[in-house]
C-alpha positions, 0 to 999 in steps of 0.5 A: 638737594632736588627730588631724591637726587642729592641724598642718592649721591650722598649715599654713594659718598663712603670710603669705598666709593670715593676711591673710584673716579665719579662719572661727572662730565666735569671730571677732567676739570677736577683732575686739572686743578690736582695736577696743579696741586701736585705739580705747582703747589708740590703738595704731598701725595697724601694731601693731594689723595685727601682733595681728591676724596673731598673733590670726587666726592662733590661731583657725586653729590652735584649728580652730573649738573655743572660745576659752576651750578653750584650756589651758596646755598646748596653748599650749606645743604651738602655740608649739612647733609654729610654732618647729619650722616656723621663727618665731624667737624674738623672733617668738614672743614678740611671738606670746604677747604678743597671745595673752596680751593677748586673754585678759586683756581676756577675764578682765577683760570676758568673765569668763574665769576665767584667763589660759592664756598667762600662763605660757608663754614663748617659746623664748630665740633662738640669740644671733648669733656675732660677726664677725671677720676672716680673718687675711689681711684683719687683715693687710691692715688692719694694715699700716704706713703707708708712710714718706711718709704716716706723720703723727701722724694715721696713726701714731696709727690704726696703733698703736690697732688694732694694740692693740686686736687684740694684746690683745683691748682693749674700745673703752672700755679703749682710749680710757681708757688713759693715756700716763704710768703708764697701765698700759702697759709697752712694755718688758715687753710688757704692758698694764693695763686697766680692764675691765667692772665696775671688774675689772683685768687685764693682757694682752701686746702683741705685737712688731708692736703693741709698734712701732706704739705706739712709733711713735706716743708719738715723734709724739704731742707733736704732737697732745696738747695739753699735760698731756693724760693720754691715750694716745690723742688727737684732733685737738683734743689731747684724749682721742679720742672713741670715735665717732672711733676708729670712724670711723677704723677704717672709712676705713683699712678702705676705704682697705685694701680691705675691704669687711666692715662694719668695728666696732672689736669685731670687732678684739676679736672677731678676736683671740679668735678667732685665738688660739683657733685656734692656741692652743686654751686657751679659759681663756687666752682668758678671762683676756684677755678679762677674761670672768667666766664661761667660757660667754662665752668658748666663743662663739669655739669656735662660729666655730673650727668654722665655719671647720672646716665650710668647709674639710670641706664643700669637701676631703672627698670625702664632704662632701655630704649627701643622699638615698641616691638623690642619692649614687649614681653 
């Protein structure tokens, strides 16, 4: 951006600004290219409103110089400068989607002699980090049934979310267990599954996991239907639908109180990071994971220091930042 001219006009790109039309001598030709929009491509009112945001907004930033002044380079500068001013990624994108469709209809009827955004991409958005729950609150969920409640039913839900949080289980590596030769080995502690790309691994299940399980196959009988391979089953006996473990994991969330936005992934999510924490060997966790690249895994190693920053920011007596002025007595 030349001189201060460019970031004035960024300045002038919020909400409220670019709801009114730019005074850009090129203006009408913006306005050409939406009429077409709306009548050849017979795009929705609302998708046209949103080119003419991210239009106006361009001719703000160009300042009143043309339209076919605009170089690559510039493009890039203009992207970076709304990144820094807070569009997302996802924004931006959509951004240099209508600057890029203006220009092309440009080279095509105007006889503009390239297209200047074509090669410029938006910045890639910071992918969000998964959920998981506090140890205490997975210690809520997870509590046995007590003794007068234990049906089949509640049996059943007990040992699938204590599997899944033992051993980091995808939804799909659950339901597809097998009770006989299945790949589960109460004996040894171990479980085998099929994961993503037909890759096969074996995790441990743990004591508590190890109970529930057990407790479960002593009253499956009553749910299966006969010659039913499943280790999981519905209550019409056969192999449980993964919409109904989601179900059942959200109505034992509620019954225990728990008031997070419960998915079984987030189980999975909890356990990585949980023996993330204690054990620190993030290629351990990848292994029982069944991660085929390491850069998945460390995903975990952001929500550990999460948890860090809360602790610091709340116990160290010079957690809080700010000016010199705001840290005197």
């Amino acid at each position: 951006m030349r001189g201060g001219r460019g970031s004035a006009a960024l300045k002038a790109v919020s909400p409220a600004a670019v709801a009114e039309a730019p005074a850009h001598p090129e203006r009408a030709l913006v306005d050409d290219y939406l009429q077409v929009l709306v009548h050849q491509r017979r795009l929705a009112p609302r998708t046209v409103d949103n080119y003419r945001r991210d239009l106006y907004a361009l001719l703000r930033l160009l300042d009143g110089q043309p339209l076919a002044s605009l170089e690559a380079q510039r493009v890039r500068r203009f992207v970076a400068a709304l990144h820094g001013a807070g569009a997302k990624g996802n924004s931006l994108a959509g951004t240099l989607s209508a600057w890029r469709g203006l220009y092309r209809w440009m080279v095509r009827n105007r006889g503009l002699a390239s297209n200047p955004c074509q090669t410029v991409r938006a910045p890639r958005s910071g992918k969000p980090l998964p959920k998981a729950l506090s140890v205490d609150a997975m210690q809520r969920l997870l509590e046995a049934p007590p003794a007068g409640e234990s049906t089949p039913q509640a049996l059943r839900d007990h040992a699938m979310f204590e599997l899944m949080y033992s051993s980091g289980l995808r939804l799909a590596e659950l339901v597809g267990l097998d009770a006989q030769n299945g790949g589960l080995d109460l004996v040894q502690g171990e479980v085998r599954v099929l994961g993503k790309g037909g890759k096969q691994r074996s995790v441990p299940v743990g004591a508590a996991a190890r109970q529930a399980l057990a407790a479960w196959l002593g009253a499956r009988a009553m749910l299966a239907a006969p010659e039913e391979p499943a280790l999981f089953v519905g209550l019409r006996g056969a192999r449980i639908a993964r919409s109904e473990v989601n179900r059942r994991l959200k109505a034992m969330a509620r019954s225990r109180g728990i008031d997070a936005a419960l998915h079984p992934h987030m189980l999975r999510h909890s356990f990585a990071t949980h023996v993330l924490q204690s054990s620190q060997d993030l290629r351990a966790v990848q292994e029982m994971m069944g991660h085929s690249s390491i850069s998945t895994t460390q995903v975990y190693t952001h929500l550990d220091f999460q948890a860090l920053a809360k602790v610091y920011d709340a116990a160290h007596p010079r957690a809080r930042r700010g000016t010199p002025q705001e840290k005197k007595p």
